[in-house]
N, C-alpha and C positions, 0 to 999 in steps of 0.2 A: 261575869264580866266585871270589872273593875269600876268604880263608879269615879266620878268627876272628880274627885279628889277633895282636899282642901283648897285655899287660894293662897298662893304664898306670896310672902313679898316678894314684888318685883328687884331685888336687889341682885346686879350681877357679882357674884363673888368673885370673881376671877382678878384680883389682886394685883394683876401685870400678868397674867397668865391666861390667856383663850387659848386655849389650845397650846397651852405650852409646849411651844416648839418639841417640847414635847416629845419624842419618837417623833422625829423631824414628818411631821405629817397634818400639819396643821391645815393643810388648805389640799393639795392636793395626794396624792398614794404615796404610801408613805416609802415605799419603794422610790418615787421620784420620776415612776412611768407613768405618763395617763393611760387610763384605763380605753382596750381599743376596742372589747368586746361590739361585735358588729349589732348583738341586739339589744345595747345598750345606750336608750335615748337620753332628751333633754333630762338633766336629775330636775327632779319634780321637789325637791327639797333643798337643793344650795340657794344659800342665802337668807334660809330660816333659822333660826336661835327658840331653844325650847327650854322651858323650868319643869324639872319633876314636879309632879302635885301627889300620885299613889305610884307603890310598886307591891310586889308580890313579895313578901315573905318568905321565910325560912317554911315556916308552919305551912303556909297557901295564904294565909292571911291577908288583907291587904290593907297595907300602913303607907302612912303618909310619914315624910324624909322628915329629920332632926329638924329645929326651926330652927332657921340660921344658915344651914350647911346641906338647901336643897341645889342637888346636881344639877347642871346648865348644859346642853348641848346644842352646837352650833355645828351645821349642814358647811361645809365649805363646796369651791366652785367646779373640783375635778375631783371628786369621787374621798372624800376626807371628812372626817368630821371629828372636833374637840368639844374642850369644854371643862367644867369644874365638877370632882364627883362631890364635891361636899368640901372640900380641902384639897383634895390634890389635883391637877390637871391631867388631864388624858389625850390620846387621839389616836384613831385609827382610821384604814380603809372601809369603805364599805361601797355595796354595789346595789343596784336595784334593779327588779326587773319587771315588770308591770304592778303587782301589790307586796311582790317580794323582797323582803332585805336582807342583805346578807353586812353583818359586822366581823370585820377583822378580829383576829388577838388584839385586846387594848393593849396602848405602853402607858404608864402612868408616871409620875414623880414620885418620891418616896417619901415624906416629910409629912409626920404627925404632927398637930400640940401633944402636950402633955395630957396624959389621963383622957385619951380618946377612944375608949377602946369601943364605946358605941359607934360612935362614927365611923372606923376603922370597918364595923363590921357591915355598916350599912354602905359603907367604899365596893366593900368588895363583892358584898350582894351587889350591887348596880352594875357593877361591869361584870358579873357573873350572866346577869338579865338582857344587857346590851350583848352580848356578842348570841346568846339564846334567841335574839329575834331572828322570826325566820317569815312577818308579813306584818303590815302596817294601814292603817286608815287615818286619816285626819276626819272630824268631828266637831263642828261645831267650835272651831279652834283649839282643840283637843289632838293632841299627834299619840295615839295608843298605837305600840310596838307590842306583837303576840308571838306566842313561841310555836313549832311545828304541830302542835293539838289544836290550835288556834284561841289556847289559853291569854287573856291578856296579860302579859308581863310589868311594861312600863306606861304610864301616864303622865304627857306633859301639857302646861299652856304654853301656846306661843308667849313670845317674848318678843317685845317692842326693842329692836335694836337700838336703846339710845346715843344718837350719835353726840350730842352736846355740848362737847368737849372739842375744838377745834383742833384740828392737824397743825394748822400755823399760829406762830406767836403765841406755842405752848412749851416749856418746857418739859422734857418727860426724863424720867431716870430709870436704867436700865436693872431689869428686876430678876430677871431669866436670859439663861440664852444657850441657844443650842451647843454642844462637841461635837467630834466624831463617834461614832457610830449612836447617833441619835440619843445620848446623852444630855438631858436638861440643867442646867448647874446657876448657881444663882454666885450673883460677881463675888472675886474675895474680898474677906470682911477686912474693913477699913478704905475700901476704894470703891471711887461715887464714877460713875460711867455716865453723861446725860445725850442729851441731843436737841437742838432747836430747829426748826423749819423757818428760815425770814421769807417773807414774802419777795422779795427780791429774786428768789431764785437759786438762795444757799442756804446749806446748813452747814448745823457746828455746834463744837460741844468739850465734853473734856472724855478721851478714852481711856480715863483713869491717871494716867501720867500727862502725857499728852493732849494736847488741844489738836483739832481736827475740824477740817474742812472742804463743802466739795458744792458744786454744781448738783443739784438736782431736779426733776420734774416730776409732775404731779397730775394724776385725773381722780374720778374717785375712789379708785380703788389700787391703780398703779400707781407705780412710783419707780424711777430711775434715777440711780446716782452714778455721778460721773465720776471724775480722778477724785479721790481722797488727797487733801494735802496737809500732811500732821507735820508737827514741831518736832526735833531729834532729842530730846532730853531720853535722860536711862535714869531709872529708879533702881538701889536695892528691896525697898522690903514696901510694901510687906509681900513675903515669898509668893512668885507666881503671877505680879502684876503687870511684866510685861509681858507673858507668854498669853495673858487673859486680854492684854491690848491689840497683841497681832491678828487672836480670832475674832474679837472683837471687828477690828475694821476690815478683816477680809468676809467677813460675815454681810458686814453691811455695805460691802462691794456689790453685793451679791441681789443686793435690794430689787425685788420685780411686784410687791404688791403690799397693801396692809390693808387692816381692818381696824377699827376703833368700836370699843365697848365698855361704853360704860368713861373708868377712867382710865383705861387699859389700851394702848397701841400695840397691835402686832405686827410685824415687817414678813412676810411673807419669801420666799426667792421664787426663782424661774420653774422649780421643779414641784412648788406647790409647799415646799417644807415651811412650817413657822419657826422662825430660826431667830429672832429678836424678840423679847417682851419688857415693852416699860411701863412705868405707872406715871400719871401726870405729878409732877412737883407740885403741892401744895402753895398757893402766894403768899405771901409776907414772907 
């Protein structure tokens, strides 16, 4: 059995990215169907956020994650879960059925630093281990995921969702955001995308060229935006910046829920996909 691990910092890595829209599956299947399985109860896990502390090695070994770059996952509300593997974001389906788990194919993003090749290696053991669960306990705050021998695989602490960071009268700048066919793409370079929540009841922001505005509502975890109403200006360059404005705002048409972590906003849609990620604007 895998022991308690070390204790790592509490630091959410995820940089504008939980569950990076990611293989648009951020919250719920990443299909966009909820899962209808009839003996499939209340998930005993949406809504918890876990840090690696030990995983299983190459060897059998068991090593505790790079410091700095340990993996993050977060349970969403309809059968989905993301997170940070170290550096990139991820997210898949996953299902449960009294102690059993079942993890989707991850999709992850593809973006190194430079001279990662540790990291890289320890990316791809974890989601080699993640989708290898095949039954789960929590412990003492402890969520250990084990594979079909009932070898333990992964070891995480829960993680204190810190929300601290207000939804309104924040600005956020947009970091990530979904394509078609579940493509993650980060905005083109030289164009700032942001967004503000007033308390009054609107937001608004710059869609890169364009300024933009709409009605919106809020509870804690939903959110509904009503008519967009943008400025008509046309930009040439830099290439690609108004085609990134149109998905942009039909994206955030699309607005049915968000999470905040850490300093990270995610916009959720109706079908459960994370399909927006920003990082709050620094002050001054």
């Amino acid at each position: 059995m895998i022991g308690d691990g070390h204790t790592i910092l509490a630091k959410i890595a995820l940089t504008i990215i939980v569950a990076a829209c990611l293989v648009s599956a951020g919250y719920s299947g990443g299909t966009g169907t909820p899962p209808d399985d009839a003996d499939q109860v209340a998930e005993p896990l949406a809504g918890t956020a876990w840090d690696l502390v030990a995983f299983r090695a190459d060897n059998g070994s068991v090593a505790a994650p790079l410091p700095g770059a340990q993996p993050l996952i977060i349970f969403g509300d309809s059968g989905t879960l993301s997170g940070s593997a170290g550096c990139n974001l991820y997210a898949a389906s996953y299902r449960i059925n009294g102690s059993g788990i079942k993890v989707e194919p991850v999709a992850v993003t593809a973006a190194y630093p430079a001279k990662a090749q540790e990291l890289m290696q320890q990316e791809s053991r974890y989601q080699e281990l993640l989708v290898a669960a095949a039954s789960y306990r929590i412990e003492d705050e402890r969520l250990v995921l084990s594979g079909p021998s009932g070898r333990d695989l992964l070891i995480f602490a829960r993680e204190e969702l810190p929300e601290s960071v207000p939804l309104l009268d924040t600005e956020w700048q947009l970091s990530r955001y979904c394509t078609e066919g579940s493509t993650v793409v980060s905005p083109v370079p030289g164009t700032t995308i942001n967004l503000t929540f007033d308390p009054d009841g609107t937001l608004s922001g710059s869609a890169g060229c364009n300024a933009y505005s709409a009605p919106y509502r809020v509870n804690e975890t939903g959110i509904a935006v009503e008519r967009i109403i943008a400025t008509k200006a046309s930009a040439t360059g830099p290439e690609g910046i108004m085609e990134q404005e149109a998905t942009y705002l039909a994206l955030l048409r699309t607005a049915a829920g968000y999470r905040i972590v850490g300093d990270t906003l995610v916009v959720i849609d109706g079908n459960g996909r994370a399909i927006l990620f920003y990082t709050r604007c620094s002050e001054g």
